[in-house]
N, C-alpha and C positions, 0 to 999 in steps of 0.2 A: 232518807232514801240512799239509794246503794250510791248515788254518783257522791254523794259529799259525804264517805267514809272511804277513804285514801288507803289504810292498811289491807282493808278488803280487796279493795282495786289492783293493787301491786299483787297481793296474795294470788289474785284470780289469772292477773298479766303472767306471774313466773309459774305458777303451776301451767297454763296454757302452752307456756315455751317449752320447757320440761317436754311436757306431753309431745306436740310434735315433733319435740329433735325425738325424742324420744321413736316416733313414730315415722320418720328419714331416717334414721340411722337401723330400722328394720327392715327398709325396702331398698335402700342405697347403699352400698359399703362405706365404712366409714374411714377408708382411704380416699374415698373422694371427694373430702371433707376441703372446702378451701382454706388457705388460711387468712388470720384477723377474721373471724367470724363473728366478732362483739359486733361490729359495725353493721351485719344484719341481724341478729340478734335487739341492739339501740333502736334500730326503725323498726323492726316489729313489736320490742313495744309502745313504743308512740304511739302508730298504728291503732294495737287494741287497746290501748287506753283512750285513745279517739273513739273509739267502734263503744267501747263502754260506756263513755262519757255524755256523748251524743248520738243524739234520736237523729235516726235516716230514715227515709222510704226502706219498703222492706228488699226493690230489685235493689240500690245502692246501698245498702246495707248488705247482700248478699254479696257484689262485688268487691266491695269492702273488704269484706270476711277471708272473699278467697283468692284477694293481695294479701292481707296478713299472715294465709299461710304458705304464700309463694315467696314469700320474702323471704324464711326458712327452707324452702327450697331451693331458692338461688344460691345459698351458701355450699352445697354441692355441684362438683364437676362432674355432671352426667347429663344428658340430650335435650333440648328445652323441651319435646314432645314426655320426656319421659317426668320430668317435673313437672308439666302442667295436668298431666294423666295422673299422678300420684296426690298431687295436690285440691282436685276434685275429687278424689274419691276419700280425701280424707274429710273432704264440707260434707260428704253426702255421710261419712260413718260416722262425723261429729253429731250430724243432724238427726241423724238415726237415734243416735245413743238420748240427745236431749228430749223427742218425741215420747222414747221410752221413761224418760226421768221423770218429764209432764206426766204421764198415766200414775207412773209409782208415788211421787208425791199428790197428786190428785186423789189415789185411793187410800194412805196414810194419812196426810195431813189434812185432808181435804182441803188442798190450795187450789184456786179455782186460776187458771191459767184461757181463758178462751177468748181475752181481747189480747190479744200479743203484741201490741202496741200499748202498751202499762205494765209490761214487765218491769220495766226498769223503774215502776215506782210503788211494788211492792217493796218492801222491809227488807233491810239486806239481808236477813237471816234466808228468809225464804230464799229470796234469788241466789245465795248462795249455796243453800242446798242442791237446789239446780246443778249450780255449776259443778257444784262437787261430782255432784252422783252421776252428772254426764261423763266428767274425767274418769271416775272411779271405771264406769262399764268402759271407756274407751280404753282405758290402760288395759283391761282383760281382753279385747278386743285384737288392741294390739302385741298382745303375746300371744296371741292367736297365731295372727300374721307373720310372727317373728318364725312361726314354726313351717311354714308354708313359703313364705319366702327364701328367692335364692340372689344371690349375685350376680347380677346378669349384663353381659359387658357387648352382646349384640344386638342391632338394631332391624328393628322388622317393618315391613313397609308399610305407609301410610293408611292404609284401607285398612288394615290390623284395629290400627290405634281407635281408628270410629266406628270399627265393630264393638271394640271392648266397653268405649264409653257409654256405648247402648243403654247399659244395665245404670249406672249413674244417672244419668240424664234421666231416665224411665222413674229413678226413686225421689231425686226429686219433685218431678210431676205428683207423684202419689205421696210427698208429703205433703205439700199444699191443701191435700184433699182428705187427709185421714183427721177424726179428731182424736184428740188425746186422752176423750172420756171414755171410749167405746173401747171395749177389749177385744173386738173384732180388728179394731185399728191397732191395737198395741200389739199382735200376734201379726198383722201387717207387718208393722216397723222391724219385729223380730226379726222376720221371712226377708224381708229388704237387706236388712245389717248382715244377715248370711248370705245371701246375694252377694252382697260387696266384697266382702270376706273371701269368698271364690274368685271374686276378679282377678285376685293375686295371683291365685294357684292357676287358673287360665292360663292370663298371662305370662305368667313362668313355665308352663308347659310346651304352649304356641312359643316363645323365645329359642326353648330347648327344644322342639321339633326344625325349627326353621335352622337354627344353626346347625346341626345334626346334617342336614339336608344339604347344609354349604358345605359341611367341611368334605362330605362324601364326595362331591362335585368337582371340590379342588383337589382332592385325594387322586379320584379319578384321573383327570387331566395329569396330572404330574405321572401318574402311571404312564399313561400314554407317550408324557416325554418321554419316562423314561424307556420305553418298550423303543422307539425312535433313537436313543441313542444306542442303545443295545442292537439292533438293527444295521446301526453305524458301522458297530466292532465288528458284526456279524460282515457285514461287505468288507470290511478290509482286511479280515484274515483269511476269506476264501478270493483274494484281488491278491494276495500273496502266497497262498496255496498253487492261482492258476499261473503266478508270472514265474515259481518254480517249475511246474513242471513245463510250462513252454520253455523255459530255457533249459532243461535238459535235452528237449526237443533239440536246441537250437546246437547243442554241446558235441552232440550227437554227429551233425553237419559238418559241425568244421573240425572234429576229430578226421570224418572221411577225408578231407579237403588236406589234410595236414599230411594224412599217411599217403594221398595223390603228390605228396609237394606243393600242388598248388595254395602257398602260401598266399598270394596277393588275393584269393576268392574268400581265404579263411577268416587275415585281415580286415577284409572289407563286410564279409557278414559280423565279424566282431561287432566291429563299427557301427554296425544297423540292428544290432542285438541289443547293443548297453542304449541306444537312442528311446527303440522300444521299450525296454528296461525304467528308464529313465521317465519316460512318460507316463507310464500305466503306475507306477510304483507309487507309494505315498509323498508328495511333497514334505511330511516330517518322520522320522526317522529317528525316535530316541530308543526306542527297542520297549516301549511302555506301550503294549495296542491302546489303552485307552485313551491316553494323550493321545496317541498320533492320530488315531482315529475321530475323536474330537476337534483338537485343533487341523487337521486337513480337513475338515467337516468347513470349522469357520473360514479359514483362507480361503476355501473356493465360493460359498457365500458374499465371502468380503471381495472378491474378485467380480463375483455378477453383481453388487449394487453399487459399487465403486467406490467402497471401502481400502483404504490403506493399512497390512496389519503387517506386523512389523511382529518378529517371534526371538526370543530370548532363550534357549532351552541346554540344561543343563543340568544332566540326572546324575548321581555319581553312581546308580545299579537298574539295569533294566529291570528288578523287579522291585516296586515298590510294594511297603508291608502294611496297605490301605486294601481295604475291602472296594473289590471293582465294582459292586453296586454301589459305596457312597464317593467312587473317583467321581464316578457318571453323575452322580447329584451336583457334588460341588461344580466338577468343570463343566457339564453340561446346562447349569444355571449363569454360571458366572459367565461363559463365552455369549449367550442365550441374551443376558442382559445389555452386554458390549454389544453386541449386533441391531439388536432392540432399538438404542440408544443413538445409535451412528446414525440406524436408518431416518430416523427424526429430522437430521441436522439439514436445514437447506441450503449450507454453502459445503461445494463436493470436496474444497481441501480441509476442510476441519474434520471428514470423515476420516477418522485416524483409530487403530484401538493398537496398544502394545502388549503383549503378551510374554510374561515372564514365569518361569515355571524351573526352581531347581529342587535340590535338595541337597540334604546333612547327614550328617551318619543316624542324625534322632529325630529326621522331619523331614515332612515336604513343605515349601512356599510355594504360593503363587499369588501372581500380582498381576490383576489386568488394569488395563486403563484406556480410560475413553473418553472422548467429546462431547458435551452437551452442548444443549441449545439455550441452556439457561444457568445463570448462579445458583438456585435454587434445587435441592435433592431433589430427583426422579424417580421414590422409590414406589411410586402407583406406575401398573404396567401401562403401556400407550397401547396393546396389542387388542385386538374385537374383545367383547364380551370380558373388561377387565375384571368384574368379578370371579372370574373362575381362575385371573393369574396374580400375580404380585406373592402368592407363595414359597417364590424361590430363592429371595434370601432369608425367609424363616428355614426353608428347610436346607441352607445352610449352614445354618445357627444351629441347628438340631446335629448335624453332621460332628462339626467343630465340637460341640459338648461333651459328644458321646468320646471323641479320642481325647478330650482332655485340653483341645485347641482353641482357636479366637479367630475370629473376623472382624476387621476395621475398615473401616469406611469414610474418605475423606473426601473433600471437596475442596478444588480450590481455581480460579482461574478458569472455571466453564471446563473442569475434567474431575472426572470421577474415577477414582483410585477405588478397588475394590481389593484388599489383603486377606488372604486365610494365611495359616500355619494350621498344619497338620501331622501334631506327633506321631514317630511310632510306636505302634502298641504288635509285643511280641504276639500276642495271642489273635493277631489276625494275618488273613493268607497273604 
């Protein structure tokens, strides 16, 4: 009998492993491999050297089964929903393939296989035909797969996952019921295994639709900041447009006033001029509209939630040689997150951000910083509907590349340091 011939056994154990890493590392990438992997590789085969060794019922025997190929699933770092989906559909394409193996040696050999509880006490040759010729079609199966499958590093929600298993669960059902003599049932089994075989490419479709669907959404929204910050710029160059020509207005008066003599009226509109001046004008003033524009954006924000910010600013040329679409990204993000951030905090003196912002003859820095509420990074948005934010230090990151630059990011003492450097590059305006 196949259980007291040991070479077999182990033969049957490591080709099995084989096969399913084999069969994870087509559906999983195999960067997500954990490491020390012996140690589930050891318990799986214990596992099916158990499952081979000894006679279960057929529902514990099935759950048996498909632990032993979760166990080789565990050794990857990917979603438990997506290993337990992978891992049934490969009991049901195992199951598939062995149905069909019943038919093919059923009609060559004439093994008669219809009490499936004495499998295990046919001659081991027999049952190892079996085993073989089920691996054999499963490895073709699985290069199937390989071809159809993708890398897929997003998550789609839960109703997805119990639509897809439909089709598994369904094949199960109908292997219970098919027999293995009838070629009506063995063109079933076919029809099934190509079933399964689709689940992938489903799967991978609905994966890449759904993402597709996100990333437009965040794409979107980020437009929208940024049409808002631009909106920003757009108010504070026509807020310095108007306070020029009122004060030509104003120039005008006490010119009259001066060539009347009456000094003491000219004095005094002066006086009431630079007040006005003063007030209407931007709070920062580096001669950069988009700085100024952004950070007066934040201080008066920081003023109506009762934010403390505190401003650092030191250009050494009003024009810096950064494309004003990705000023608006970076400072527009990084100010966006300080504020975010503050607004969290529920004691009003820890609402603190600093804001530093110079530059070099071959750079721009900037350095904000801010309070949090916790020791722990903040880097999921608190803002409604956080899925549609948290993209804005990616699309930092993307900024910083493109010039050739870095973002750092520290934590320490309940405040959050957020650093870019931003080379210059001649070849932008």
């Amino acid at each position: 009998m196949i259980q007291n011939n040991l070479p077999v056994i182990l033969c049957i154990v490591v080709v099995m492993a084989v096969q399913i890493n084999f069969f994870f590392n087509s559906v999983f990438d195999k960067s997500t491999r954990k490491n020390n992997r012996f140690i589930y590789f050891l318990i799986f085969g214990l596992l099916d050297y158990t499952l081979i060794f000894t006679s279960f019922s057929p529902i514990l025997s099935s759950i048996i089964s498909l632990l032993v190929i979760f166990t080789i699933a565990h050794s990857y770092q990917v979603e438990f929903k997506i290993k337990l989906i992978f891992s049934l559909l490969y009991a049901v394409l195992m199951s598939l393939a062995s149905s069909i193996s019943f038919y093919i040696l059923y009609t060559l050999d004439s093994i008669d296989f219809e009490n499936m509880d004495l499998i295990k006490q046919f001659d081991h040759i027999s049952y190892t035909k079996l085993i073989f010729l089920s691996c054999m079609i499963m490895f073709a199966v699985i290069l199937i797969i390989r071809l159809v499958a993708k890398r897929r590093s997003f998550s789609l929600p839960y109703r997805y996952y119990a639509l897809i298993l439909v089709i598994p669960v369904v094949s199960l059902y109908h292997l219970n019921i098919l027999t293995y003599k009838s070629f009506y049932s063995f063109l079933s089994a076919i029809g099934f295994l190509f079933l399964n075989v689709m689940i992938v490419y489903i799967f991978d479709t609905i994966t890449d639709n759904f993402k597709f669907m996100h990333e437009n959404a965040q794409l979107q929204q980020q437009m929208d900041y940024q049409d808002a910050n631009y909106e920003k710029v757009v108010h504070s160059f026509k807020s310095i447009k108007r306070i020029i020509h009122d004060t030509n207005q104003q120039f005008l008066y006490i010119e009259e006033c001066i060539k009347r003599n009456e000094l003491g009226a000219a004095l005094e509109h002066i006086k009431t001029t630079l007040n006005k001046v003063e007030g209407a004008y931007q709070r920062v003033n580096t001669g950069n509209l988009v700085i100024d524009a952004l950070v007066t954006n934040t201080l008066d924000i920081g003023q109506a939630n009762g934010i403390r910010i505190d401003t650092r600013l030191n250009l050494r040329a009003h024009k810096i040689p950064v494309d004003r679409y990705d000023l608006c990204v970076v400072m527009g993000n990084m100010l966006d997150n300080a504020i975010e951030a503050s607004k969290q905090l529920k004691v009003a003196e820890d609402r603190y951000i600093l804001i530093k912002i110079h530059t070099t003859e071959s750079a721009l820095l900037i350095h904000i910083l801010n309070h949090m509420e916790s020791e722990s990074l903040p880097l999921r948005s608190q803002k409604p509907n956080p899925e549609f934010h948290g993209i804005g230090l990616t699309n930092i990151a993307r900024i910083c590349d493109k010039y050739g630059g870095h973002m750092t990011i520290e934590t320490k003492h309940k405040q959050f340091n957020n650093m870019v450097l931003l080379p210059f590059l001649t070849n932008h305006p």
